[in-house]
BAMAR-445857 format. One record per residue: residue number from 1; z, y, x of N, C-alpha, C, O, CB in turn; residue in one letter. Coordinates in steps of 0.05 Angstrom, whole numbers. Glycine has a CB too. Layout:
// residues N
+-----+--------+--------+--------+--------+--------+--------+--------+--------+--------+--------+--------+--------+--------+--------+--------+---------+
! num !   n.pz !   n.py !   n.px !  ca.pz !  ca.py !  ca.px !   c.pz !   c.py !   c.px !   o.pz !   o.py !   o.px !  cb.pz !  cb.py !  cb.px ! residuo !
+-----+--------+--------+--------+--------+--------+--------+--------+--------+--------+--------+--------+--------+--------+--------+--------+---------+
! NUM !      Z !      Y !      X !      Z !      Y !      X !      Z !      Y !      X !      Z !      Y !      X !      Z !      Y !      X !       A !
...
+-----+--------+--------+--------+--------+--------+--------+--------+--------+--------+--------+--------+--------+--------+--------+--------+---------+
***
This chain:
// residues 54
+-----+--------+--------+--------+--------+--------+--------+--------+--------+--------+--------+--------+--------+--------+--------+--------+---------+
! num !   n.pz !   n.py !   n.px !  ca.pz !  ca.py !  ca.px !   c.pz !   c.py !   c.px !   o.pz !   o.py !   o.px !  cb.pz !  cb.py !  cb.px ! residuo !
+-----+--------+--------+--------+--------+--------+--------+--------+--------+--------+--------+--------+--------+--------+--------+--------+---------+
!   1 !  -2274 !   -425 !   -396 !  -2249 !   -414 !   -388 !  -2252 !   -385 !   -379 !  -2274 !   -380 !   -370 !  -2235 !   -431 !   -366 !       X !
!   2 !  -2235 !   -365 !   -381 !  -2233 !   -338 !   -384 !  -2219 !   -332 !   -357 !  -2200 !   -346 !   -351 !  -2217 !   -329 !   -410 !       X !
!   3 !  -2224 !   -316 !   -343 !  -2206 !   -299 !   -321 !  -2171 !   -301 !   -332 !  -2156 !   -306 !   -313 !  -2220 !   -259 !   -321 !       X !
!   4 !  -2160 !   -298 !   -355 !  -2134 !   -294 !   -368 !  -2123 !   -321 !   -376 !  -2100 !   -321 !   -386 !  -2136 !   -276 !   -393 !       X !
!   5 !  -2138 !   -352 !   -371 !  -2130 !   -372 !   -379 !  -2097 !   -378 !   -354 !  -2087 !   -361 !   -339 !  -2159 !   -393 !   -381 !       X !
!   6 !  -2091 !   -396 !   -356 !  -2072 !   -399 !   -343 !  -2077 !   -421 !   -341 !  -2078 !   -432 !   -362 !  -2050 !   -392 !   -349 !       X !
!   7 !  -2083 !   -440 !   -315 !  -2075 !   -465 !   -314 !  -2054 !   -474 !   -295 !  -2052 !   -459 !   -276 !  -2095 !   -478 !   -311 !       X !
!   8 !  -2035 !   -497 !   -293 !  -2010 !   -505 !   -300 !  -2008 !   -540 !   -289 !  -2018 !   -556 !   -304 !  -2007 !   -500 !   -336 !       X !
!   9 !  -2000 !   -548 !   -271 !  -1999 !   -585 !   -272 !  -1970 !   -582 !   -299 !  -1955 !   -563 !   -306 !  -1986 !   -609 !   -225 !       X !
!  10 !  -1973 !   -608 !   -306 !  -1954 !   -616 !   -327 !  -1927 !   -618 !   -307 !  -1904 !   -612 !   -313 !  -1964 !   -648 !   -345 !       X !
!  11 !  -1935 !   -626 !   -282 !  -1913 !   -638 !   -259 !  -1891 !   -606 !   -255 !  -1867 !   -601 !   -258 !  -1936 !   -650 !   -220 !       X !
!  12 !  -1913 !   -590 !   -248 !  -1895 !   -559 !   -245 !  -1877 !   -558 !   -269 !  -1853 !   -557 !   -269 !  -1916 !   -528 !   -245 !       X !
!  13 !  -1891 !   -558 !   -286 !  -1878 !   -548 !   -310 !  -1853 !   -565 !   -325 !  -1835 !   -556 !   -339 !  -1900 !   -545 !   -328 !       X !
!  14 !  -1858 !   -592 !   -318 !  -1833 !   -605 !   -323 !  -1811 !   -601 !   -301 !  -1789 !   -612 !   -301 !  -1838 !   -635 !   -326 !       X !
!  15 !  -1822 !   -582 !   -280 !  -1794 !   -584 !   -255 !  -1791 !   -563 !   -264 !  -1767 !   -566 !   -268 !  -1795 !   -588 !   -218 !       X !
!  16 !  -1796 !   -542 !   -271 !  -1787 !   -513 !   -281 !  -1774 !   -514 !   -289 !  -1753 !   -506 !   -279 !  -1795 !   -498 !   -294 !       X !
!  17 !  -1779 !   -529 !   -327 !  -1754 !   -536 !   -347 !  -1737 !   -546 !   -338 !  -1717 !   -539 !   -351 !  -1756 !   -551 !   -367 !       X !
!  18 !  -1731 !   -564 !   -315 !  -1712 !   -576 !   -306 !  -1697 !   -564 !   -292 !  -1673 !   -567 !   -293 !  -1717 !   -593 !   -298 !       X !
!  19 !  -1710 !   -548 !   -274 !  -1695 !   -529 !   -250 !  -1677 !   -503 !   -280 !  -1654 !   -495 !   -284 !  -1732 !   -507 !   -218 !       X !
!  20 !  -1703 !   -498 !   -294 !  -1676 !   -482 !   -310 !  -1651 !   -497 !   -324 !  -1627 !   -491 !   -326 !  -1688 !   -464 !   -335 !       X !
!  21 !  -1666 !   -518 !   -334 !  -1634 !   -529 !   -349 !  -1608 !   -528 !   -326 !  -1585 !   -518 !   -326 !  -1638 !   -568 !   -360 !       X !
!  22 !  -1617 !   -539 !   -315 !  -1593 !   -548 !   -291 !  -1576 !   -521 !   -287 !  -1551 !   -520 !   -287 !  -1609 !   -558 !   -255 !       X !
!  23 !  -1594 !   -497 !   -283 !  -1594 !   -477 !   -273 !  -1573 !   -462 !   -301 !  -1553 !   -449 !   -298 !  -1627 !   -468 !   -265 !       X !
!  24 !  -1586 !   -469 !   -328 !  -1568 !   -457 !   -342 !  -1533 !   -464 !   -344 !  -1512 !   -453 !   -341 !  -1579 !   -459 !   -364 !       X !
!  25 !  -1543 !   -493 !   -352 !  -1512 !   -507 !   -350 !  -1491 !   -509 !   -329 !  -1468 !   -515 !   -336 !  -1513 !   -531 !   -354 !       X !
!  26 !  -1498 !   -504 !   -304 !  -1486 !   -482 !   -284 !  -1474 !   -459 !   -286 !  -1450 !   -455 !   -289 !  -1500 !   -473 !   -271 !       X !
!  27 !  -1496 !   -440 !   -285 !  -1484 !   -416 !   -299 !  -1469 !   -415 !   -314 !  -1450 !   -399 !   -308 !  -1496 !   -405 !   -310 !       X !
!  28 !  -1467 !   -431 !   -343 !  -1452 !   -428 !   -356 !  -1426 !   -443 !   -353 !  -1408 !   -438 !   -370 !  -1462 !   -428 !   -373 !       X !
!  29 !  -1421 !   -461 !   -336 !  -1399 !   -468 !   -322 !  -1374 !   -452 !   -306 !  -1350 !   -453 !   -306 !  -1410 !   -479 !   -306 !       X !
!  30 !  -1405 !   -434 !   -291 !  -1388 !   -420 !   -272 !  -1384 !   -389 !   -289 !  -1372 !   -371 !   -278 !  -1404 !   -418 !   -238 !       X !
!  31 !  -1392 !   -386 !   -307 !  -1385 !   -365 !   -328 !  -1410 !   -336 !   -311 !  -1403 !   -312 !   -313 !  -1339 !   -356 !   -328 !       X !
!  32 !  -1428 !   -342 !   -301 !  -1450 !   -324 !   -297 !  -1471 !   -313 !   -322 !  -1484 !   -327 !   -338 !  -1466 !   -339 !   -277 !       X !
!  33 !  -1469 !   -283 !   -319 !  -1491 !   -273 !   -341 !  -1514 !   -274 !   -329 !  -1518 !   -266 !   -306 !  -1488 !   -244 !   -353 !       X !
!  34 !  -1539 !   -289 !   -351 !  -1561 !   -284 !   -339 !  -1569 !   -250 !   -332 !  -1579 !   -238 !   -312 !  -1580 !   -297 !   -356 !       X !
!  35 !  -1559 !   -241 !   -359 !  -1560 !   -206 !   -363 !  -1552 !   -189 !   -335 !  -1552 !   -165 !   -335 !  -1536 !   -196 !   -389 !       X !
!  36 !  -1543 !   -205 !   -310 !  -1533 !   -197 !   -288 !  -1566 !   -184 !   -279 !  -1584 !   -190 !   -295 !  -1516 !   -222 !   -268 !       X !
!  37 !  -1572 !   -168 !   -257 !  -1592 !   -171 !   -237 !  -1591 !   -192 !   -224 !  -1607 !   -210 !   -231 !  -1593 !   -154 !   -222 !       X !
!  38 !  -1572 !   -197 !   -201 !  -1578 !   -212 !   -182 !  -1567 !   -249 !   -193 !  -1565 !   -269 !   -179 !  -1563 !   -197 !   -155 !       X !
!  39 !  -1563 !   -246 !   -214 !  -1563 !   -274 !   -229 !  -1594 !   -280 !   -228 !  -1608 !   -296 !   -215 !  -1549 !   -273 !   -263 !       X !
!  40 !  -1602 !   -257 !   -251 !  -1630 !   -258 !   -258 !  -1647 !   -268 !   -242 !  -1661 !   -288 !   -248 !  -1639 !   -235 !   -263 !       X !
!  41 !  -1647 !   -252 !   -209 !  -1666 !   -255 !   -193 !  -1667 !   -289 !   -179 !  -1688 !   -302 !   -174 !  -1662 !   -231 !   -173 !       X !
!  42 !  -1642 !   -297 !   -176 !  -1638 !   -322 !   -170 !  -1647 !   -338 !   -195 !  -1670 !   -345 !   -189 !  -1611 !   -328 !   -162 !       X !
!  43 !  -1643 !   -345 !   -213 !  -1655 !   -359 !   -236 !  -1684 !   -357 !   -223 !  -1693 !   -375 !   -209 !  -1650 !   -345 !   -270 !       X !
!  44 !  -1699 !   -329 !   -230 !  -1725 !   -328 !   -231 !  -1721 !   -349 !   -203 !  -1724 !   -373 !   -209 !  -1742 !   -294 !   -230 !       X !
!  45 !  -1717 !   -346 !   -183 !  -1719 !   -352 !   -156 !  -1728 !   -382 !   -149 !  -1749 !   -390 !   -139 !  -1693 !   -345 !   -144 !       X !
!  46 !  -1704 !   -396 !   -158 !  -1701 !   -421 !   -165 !  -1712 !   -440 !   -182 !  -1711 !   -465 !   -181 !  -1685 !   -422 !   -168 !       X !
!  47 !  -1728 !   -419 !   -205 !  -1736 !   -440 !   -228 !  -1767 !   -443 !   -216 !  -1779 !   -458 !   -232 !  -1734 !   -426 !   -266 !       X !
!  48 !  -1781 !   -437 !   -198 !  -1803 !   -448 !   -187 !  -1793 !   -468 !   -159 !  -1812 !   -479 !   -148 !  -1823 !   -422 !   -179 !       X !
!  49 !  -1770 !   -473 !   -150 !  -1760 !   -493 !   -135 !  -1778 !   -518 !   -138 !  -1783 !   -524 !   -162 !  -1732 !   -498 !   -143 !       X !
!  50 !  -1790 !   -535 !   -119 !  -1801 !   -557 !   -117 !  -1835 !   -564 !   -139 !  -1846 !   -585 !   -143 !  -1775 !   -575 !   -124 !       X !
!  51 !  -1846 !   -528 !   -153 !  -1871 !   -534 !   -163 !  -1885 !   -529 !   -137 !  -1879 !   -523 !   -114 !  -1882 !   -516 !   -190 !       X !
!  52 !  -1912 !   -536 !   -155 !  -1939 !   -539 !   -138 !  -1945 !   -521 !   -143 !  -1947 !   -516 !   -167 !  -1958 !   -558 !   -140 !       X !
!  53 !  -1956 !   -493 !   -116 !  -1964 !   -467 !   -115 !  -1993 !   -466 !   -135 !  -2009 !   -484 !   -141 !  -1967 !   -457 !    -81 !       X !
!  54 !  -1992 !   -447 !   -139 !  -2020 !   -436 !   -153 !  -2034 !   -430 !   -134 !  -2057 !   -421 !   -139 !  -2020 !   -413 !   -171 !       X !
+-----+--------+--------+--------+--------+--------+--------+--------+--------+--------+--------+--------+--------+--------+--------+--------+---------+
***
């Protein structure tokens, strides 16, 4: 393994996808552009909600 590898639990990474889905179909509920900043920053914000730190 290389200094540049990335490792990852499967567990984080299935709460990510999940924290974004949720996160999109929201948004697009409430008619929010991701293309906003402070949309953006919350997405980013939220889509690590409930992983396991690196």
């Amino acid at each position: 393994m290389t200094k540049n590898d990335n490792v990852i639990s499967i567990a984080s990474w299935k709460r990510r996808k999940f924290n974004q889905h949720i996160m999109d179909r929201l948004f697009d509920e409430l008619g929010l552009d991701l293309n906003n900043e402070k949309v953006a920053t919350i997405y980013e914000q939220f889509s690590d909600y409930g992983v396991i730190a690196a």
